[in-house]
N, C-alpha and C positions, 0 to 999 in steps of 0.2 A: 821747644815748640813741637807740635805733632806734626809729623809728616804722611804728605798726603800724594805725596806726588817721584816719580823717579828720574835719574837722569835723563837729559830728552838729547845727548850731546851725538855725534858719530859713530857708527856700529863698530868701528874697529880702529886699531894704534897699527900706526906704521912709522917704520923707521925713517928718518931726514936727513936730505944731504945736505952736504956742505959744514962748516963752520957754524955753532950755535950763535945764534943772535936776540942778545938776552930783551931786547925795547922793541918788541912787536908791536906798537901803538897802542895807547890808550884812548877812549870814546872819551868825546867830549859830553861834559857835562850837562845835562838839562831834563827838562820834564818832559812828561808821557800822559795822554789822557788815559790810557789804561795799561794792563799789566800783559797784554798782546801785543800792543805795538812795541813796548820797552824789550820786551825777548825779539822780538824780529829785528829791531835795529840794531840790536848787541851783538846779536847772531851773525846778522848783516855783515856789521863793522869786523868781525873777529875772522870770517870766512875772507876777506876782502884783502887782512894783513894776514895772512897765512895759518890761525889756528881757528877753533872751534871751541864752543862754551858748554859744556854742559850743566844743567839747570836744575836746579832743588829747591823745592817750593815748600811752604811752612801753611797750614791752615788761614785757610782766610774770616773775616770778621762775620759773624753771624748774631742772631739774637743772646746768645747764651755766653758768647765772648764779644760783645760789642767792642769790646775796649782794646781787644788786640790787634799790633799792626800786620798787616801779611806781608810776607819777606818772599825774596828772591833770593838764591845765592847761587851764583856765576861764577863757575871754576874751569880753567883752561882744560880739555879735553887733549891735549896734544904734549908728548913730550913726557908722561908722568907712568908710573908701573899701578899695576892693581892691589888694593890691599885683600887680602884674602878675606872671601865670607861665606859662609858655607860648606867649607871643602870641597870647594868647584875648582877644577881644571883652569889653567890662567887663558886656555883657546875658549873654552865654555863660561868663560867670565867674559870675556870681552865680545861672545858673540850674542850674551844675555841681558849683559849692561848689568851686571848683581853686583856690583865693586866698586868701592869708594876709589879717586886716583887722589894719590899721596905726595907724586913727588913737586908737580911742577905748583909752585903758590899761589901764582896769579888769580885774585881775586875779586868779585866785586859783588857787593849786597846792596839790591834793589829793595825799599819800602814802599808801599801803598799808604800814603800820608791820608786819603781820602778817596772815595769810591773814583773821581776823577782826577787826579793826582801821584801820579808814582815818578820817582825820584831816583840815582843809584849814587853812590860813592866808589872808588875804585881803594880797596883795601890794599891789597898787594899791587905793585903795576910792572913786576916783571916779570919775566918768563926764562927757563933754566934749559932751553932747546931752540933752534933755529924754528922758519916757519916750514908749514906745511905745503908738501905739492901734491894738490889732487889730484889721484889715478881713478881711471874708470873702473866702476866693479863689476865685474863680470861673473854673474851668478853661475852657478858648478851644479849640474844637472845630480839629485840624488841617487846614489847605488844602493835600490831597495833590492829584495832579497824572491827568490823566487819561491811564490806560497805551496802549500800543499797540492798537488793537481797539476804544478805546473813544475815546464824544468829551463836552464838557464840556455836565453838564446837570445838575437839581438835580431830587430830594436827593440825588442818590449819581449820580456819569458809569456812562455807560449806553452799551452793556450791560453791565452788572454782570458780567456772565461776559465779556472782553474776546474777543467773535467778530465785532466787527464787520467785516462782507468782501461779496464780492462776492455767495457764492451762499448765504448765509446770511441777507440784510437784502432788506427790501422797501420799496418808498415804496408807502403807498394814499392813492389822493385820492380821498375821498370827497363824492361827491354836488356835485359844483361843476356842475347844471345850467343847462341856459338857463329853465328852469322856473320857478324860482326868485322871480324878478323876479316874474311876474305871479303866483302863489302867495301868496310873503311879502307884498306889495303891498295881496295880499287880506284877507290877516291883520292887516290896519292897521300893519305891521313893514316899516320902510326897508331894500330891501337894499343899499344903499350900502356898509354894511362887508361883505359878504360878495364883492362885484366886489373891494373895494380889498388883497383878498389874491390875486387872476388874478395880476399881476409874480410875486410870492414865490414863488409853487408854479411859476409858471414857470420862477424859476429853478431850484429843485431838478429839475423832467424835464429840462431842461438837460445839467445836471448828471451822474444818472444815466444819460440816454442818451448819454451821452459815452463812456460805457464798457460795452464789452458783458458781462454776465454778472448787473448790477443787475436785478432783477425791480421791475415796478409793474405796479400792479391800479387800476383805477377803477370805484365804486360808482356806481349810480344807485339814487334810488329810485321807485317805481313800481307800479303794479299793471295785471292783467288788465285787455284793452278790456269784456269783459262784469261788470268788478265783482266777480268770484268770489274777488279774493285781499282782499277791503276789508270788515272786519270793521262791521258796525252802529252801533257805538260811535265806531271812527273816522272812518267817515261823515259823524257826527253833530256830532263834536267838529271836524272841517275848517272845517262851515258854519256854528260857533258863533262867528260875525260881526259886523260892519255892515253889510259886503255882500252876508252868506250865501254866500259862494262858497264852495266848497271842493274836495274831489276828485273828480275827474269831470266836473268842470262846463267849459262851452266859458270859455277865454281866449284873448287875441289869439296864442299860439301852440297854440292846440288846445285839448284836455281836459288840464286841469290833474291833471298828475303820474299820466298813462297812457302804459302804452308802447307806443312807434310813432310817436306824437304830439312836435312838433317842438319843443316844450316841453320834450318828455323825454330828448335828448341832453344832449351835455355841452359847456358851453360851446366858442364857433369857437376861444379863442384857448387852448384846452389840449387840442385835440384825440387820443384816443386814437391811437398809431400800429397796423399789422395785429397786429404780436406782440406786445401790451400787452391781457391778459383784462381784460373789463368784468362786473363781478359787479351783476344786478340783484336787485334788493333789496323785496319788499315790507312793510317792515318799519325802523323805526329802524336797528337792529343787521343790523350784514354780514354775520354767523354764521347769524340766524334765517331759515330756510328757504332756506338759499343752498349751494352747491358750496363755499363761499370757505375753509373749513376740509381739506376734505379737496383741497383745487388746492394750499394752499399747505402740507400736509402732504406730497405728494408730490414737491414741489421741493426739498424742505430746507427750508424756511422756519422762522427762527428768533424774526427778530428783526422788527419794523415800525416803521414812520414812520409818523405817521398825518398828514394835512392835508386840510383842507378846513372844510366847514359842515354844520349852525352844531355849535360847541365844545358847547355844550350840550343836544346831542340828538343828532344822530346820529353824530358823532366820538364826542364822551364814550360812547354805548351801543357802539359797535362795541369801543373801548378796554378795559371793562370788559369787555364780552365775549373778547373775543382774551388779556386776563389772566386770567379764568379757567380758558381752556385751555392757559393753559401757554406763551404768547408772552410774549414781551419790547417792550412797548410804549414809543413817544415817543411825545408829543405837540408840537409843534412850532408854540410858540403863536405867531408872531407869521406863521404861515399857515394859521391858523383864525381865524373870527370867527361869531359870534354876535349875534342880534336885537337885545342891548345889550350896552356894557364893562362891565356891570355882572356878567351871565350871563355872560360872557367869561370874565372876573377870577374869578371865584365859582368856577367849572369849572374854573381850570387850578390854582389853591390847592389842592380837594379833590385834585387829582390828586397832588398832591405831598404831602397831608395823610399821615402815621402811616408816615415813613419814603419814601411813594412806591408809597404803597396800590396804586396803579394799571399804576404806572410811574414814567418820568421825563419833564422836563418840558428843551426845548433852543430855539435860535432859529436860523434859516436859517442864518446865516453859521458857526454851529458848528457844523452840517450838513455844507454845503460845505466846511468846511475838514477836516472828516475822509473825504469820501470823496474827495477831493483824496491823503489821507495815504493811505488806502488803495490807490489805484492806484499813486502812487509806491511804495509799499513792493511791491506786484504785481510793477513794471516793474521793481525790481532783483532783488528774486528769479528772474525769467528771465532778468538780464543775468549773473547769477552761474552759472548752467543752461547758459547759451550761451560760457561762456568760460573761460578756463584760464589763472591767472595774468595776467587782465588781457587774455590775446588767443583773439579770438571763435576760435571753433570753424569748422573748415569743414566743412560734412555729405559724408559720404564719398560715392560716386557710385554707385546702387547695380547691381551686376554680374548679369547675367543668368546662370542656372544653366546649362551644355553639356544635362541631359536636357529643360530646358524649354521647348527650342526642338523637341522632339521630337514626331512629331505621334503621336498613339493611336489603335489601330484600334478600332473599336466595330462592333458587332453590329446589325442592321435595326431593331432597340427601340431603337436609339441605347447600352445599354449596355455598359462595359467588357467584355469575355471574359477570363475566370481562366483561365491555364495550370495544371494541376492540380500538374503537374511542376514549376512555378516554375523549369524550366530553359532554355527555349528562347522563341522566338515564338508571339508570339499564337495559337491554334489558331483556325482557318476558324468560322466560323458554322454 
C-alpha cells in the first residue's frame, strides 16, 4: 500500500532500567468511531504501561480506490535499534524519525472497516525490553557560529547587528593613568591588577594601529587645578581613609588626580599617539560633561571596546552610559581590572546579566582575531576592485586636454572677460 504518512512515535530511545519485562499489556479490544480517537487511545494505553507506539498509516479510501481498506500499523517505539536509511548518523536518525525500528515486534494493525468504524488486532503482543521511565527533556540551547562582522562573545557574538569594520568600531581605553598607583595606594587598594593588564591593552593598540581607519579614544579622569569641577561630597568621600588623602592633595607625582599634574597622564607604556583624542573626564562616566558623545557621533561610531580601570567604576559607568545612548558595547574582560577579583567577577556577570543588559562580554585573543578577519576581508575586497579575472588592472595614464594647456587672458582684477558674442577673442579690458 502507498505510504502517506511517518512515524508519529517519541523523538528519541533511551536506555531502561531494571530487569526487561517482556508482557507490558496489551489494549483491549473494541471499536473506534474514527481513526483519531483509535491512535489516541493506543497511545494512551501504551504511554500509561511504560512504552510508546509509533504509527504508519497506508492511504486512505478515495474515489479512485473506493475499495481499499485504510490501515494503521502500531509498532512498539521503545526498546528496538534503527535500521539504517539514508546513510544518516544513528543520533541524526533518531532525532529525524527517518528509520524503521527492527528489533522490538510488538505489534498491532488497525483497519478502517467503514468511514465510522475502525477496529485493531494485536499481531505481536510482546515486547523484548522493560518499560519506559519518562525523563524530562530539557532543550540544549544552539551553538551558532559567529557571522562575518561579528566576533565570539557572550551572551550573544557581538555586534549583534554584524558591522564590525573599520570605521564603525572604536577601542576606548579608559583611564589607565600614572595616577593611579599613588591614588589607589591611598585608598588602602593594591594596584597591582590594574598594571598587570598594560601587555593586554597593549596588544589591542597594536593591533589597531596596524591598520589605518580603526579609531581609539583614551579617557582620563581628573579635575580643575582650582577645584571647581569637584563636587563637596566627592571631596569628602576621596579622603574617607587612613591616610586622608584624596583628591587634590600633593602625591609623589603631584596633586592626585588634577590635571596638568604628572600623575594625571597616561601611563609611558600606552602612550596616546597625536591622532588618537583624549577625552578628559571629571566624572566616572565618559559621557558626563565630556565632547565624547558627540566626537564619536560625528565619526560614524557604532560600535566600542571598552578597556581599562577598574571594571567596576569607571568602565562599568562609561558602559552603561554609552548603552544607553544607543552604542553597542564590549567589555573586554581580561583587559580590565578592578580593586578585587571579586568586583571584577561581579561587574563582568552583571554585564552579561538579562540577555546582555549592557552588552557583551569577549577576551583579547577574540578581539584580535576578528580585527585580523576584518582587514583580511578589507584587503580582498580591493584585490577584487584592482583586477579583472585575476589580472590587476593597470591605471590608464592620465592625458592632458589640447585647451588646457591654454593660457587665459584676465582683466587687472585678475578676472575672466565674457565675450558677449561668445564668437570671437577675448575683448581688451
Amino acid at each position: 500500500m502507498a505510504d502517506s504518512g511517518g512515524f508519529e512515535g517519541m523523538p528519541d530511545i533511551q536506555e531502561f532500567a531494571g530487569e526487561p519485562k517482556m508482557d507490558l499489556g496489551i489494549p483491549q479490544q473494541q471499536s473506534y468511531p474514527d481513526r483519531e480517537s483509535l491512535k489516541d487511545s493506543l497511545q494512551t494505553f501504551a504511554r500509561e504501561h511504560g512504552y510508546g507506539m509509533a504509527i504508519k498509516t497506508s492511504s486512505r479510501p478515495d474515489e479512485k480506490k473506493s475499495g481499499r481498506a485504510a490501515k494503521l500499523w502500531l509498532r512498539c517505539d521503545r526498546g528496538g535499534t534503527y535500521r539504517p536509511r539514508n546513510g544518516l548518523t544513528e543520533e541524526t536518525r533518531k532525532r529525524k524519525r527517518t528509520s524503521r525500528l527492527t528489533d522490538c515486534q510488538f505489534l498491532i494493525i488497525a483497519t478502517g472497516q467503514t468511514e465510522n468504524l475502525w477496529t485493531f488486532e494485536v499481531i505481536h503482543p510482546f515486547h523484548n525490553h522493560g518499560p519506559y521511565s519518562e525523563t524530562p527533556h530539557r532543550p540544549q540551547p544552539m551553538k551558532d557560529r559567529a557571522k562575518k562582522g561579528q566576533l565570539e562573545a557572550a551572551p550573544y557574538h557581538w555586534p549583534h547587528e554584524p558591522n564590525l569594520g573599520l570605521f564603525t568600531t572604536a577601542l576606548v581605553v579608559i583611564d589607565m593613568q600614572r595616577d593611579y598607583g599613588g591614588y589607589l595606594s591611598a585608598q588602602g587598594i593594591d594596584p597591582a591588577p590594574c598594571r598587570a593588564v598594560i601587555p593586554k591593552i597593549s596588544q589591542l593598540l597594536e593591533a589597531f594601529r596596524k591598520y589605518q581607519g580603526f579609531h581609539i579614544y583614551f579617557t582620563r579622569e581628573g579635575h580643575r587645578p582650582s577645584l571647581a569641577t569637584l563636587p563637596e561630597r566627592e571631596k569628602y568621600r576621596s579622603t574617607n581613609n587612613l591616610t586622608h588623602i584624596g583628591i587634590g592633595d600633593q602625591t609623589q607625582l603631584g596633586r592626585a588626580l588634577i590635571r596638568g599634574e604628572l600623575g594625571h597622564e597616561i601611563m609611558p607604556e600606552l602612550q596616546p599617539l597625536e591622532d588618537e583624542e583624549i577625552i578628559d573626564k571629571p566624572a566616572r562616566g565618559a559621557f558626563a560633561h565630556t565632547e565624547l558623545e558627540l566626537i564619536l557621533r560625528t565619526a560614524g561610531i557604532k560600535n566600542l571596546i571598552l578597556v581599562g580601570v577598574t571594571t567596576d567604576v569607571c568602565v562599568s559607568t562609561t558602559m552603561r552610559e554609552a548603552s544607553d545612548r544607543g552604542f553597542e558595547c564590549l567589555l573586554v574582560e581580561d583587559a580590565c581590572a578592578a580593586a578585587t577579583t571579586a568586583a571584577h567577577t561581579a561587574t563582568v556577570e552583571s554585564v552579561k546579566g538579562e540577555g546582555g543588559i549592557f552588552g557583551a562580554v569577549s577576551k583579547v585573543q577574540d578581539v584580535l582575531q576578528a580585527v585580523d578577519g576584518v582587514m583580511a576581508r578589507s584587503e580582498k575586497r580591493v584585490d577584487r576592485i584592482n583586477t579583472v579575472n585575476g589580472t590587476p588592472i593597470t591605471p590608464v595614464p592620465q592625458m592632458s586636454h589640447p585647451l588646457s594647456t591654454m593660457s587665459t587672458p584676465v582683466d587687472a582684477h585678475g578676472y575672466v572677460p565674457i565675450d558677449p558674442n561668445m564668437t570671437g577673442p577675448y575683448p581688451e579690458s
